[in-house]
C-alpha positions, 0 to 999 in steps of 0.5 A, a space after each residue: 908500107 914502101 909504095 911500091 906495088 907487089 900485086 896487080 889485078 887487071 880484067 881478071 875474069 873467071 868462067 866455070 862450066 857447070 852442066 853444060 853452062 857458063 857460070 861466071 865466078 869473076 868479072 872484071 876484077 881489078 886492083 893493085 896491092 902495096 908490098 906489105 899491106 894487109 888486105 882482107 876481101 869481104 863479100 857474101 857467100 859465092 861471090 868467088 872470094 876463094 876463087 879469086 884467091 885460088 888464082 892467086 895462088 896459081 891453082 885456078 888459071 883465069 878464064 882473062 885478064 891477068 895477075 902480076 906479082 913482083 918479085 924480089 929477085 931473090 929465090 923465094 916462092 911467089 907464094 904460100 897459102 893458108 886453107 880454112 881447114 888445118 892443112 897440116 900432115 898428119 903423118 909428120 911432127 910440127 917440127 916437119 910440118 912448120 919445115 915442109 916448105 923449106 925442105 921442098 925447096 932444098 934450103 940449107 939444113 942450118 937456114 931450115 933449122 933456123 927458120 924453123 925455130 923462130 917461128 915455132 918460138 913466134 905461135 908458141 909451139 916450141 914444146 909441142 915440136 915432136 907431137 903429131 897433128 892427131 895430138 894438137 888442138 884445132 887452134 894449134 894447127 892452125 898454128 902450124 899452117 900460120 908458122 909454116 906459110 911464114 917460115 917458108 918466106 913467100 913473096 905473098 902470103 893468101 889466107 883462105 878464112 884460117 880462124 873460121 872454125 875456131 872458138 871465139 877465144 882462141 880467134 882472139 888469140 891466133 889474130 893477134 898473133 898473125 898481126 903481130 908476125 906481120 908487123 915483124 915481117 911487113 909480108 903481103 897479105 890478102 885475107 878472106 874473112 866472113 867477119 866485119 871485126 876481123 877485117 877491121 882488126 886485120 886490115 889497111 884496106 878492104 875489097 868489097 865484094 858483089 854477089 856473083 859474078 863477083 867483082 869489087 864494089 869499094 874499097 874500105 880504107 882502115 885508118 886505126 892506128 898499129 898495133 891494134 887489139 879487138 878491144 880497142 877496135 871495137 871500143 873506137 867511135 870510128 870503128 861503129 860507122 865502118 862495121 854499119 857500112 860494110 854490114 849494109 854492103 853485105 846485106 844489099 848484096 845478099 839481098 840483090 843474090 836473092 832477087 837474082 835468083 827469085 828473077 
């Protein structure tokens, strides 16, 4: 990491109207972010993980309090995101599809092919770069929404729980792939996850989340060393007393949503 920070959060409050009521997502949210870290948000459900990460990605504008990502002065977009669900096209190839970013932004025909290319070789799909999303697994487009959201060189990059609705198997794989993309690459990355391992897997640090509205309780620093695989996490000592904190984090919080509720 070069210290130097890529995104701060101050204040960052969201409000929705919902029937006629104010229902607050975020409170206060507050953090800084180095160029090239890897963050992973864990919180329970609806505590406004996606909505923080909406904002972000400038599809959601805060209700106050702000977000500033510094930008490199080059052309590049500020950022790209990666859903729970395949986004994928469906009427274009994964060629076109890893392309699409790029080609939106009318980069060189050369630098399209090239980017393009490379991170195709980089998820493994250079043979399977004619076929249509109809013909792909659910495991190989999400290949195709890591490779395009890479290729595309975005200043930050926001994944939105991306392996969630994988198989176990190919969870393992698309997480060791990412990591070892992002080695490469030392991109920014903040990663909403459900799971504990992933996080620790993933992660230089942690946001903790509260139920709603949602704000950051702690801040979890990964201290394993790179390059990691699922099996050497789960097998390290250390790894035991992180899982047990976060776990009683998550179940407090869901615990205090419930009483909430019940009050």
């Amino acid at each position: 990491m070069s210290n130097q920070e890529k995104i701060h959060v101050d204040g960052l409050t969201k409000v929705f109207i919902k029937n006629r009521e104010r229902v607050m997502a975020l409170e206060n949210i507050d953090f800084s972010i180095e160029d090239g870290e890897f963050v992973c948000i864990l919180g329970p459900s609806g505590c406004g993980k996606t909505t923080l990460l909406r904002i972000l990605a400038g599809l959601e504008k805060p209700s106050s309090g702000y977000y500033d990502i510094q930008a490199s002065g080059t052309k590049r977009p500020l950022q790209s995101m990666v859903f729970q669900e395949q986004g994928v096209i469906p009427w274009m190839t994964v060629e076109e599809n890893v392309a699409l970013g790029l080609t939106m932004r009318h980069a060189p025909k050369q630098i399209i092919k090239e980017r393009t290319n490379i991170y195709l070789e980089k998820v493994g799909l250079s043979k399977y770069r004619k076929l249509y999303p109809k013909e792909l697994s659910g495991g190989m487009k999400q290949r195709v929404s890591i490779a395009r959201a890479f290729a595309n060189d975005p200043e930050i990059l926001l994944m939105d729980e991306p392996f969630a609705a994988l198989d176990e198997q190919n969870k393992f794989i698309l997480q060791e792939e990412l990591l070892s993309i992002w080695e490469e690459t030392k991109k920014t990355v903040i990663f909403i996850t459900h799971s504990i391992d992933e996080a620790i897997l993933l992660s230089d640090r942690i946001f903790l989340m509260s139920s709603q509205p949602g704000t950051i309780k702690e801040e979890v620093k990964i201290d394993l060393p790179r390059p990691r695989q699922m099996t050497k996490v789960r097998s390290d000592p250390k790894t035991a007393d992180t899982f047990l904190k976060i776990w009683t984090h998550l179940q407090d919080e869901v615990q205090e949503s419930r009483n909430q509720k019940e009050g």
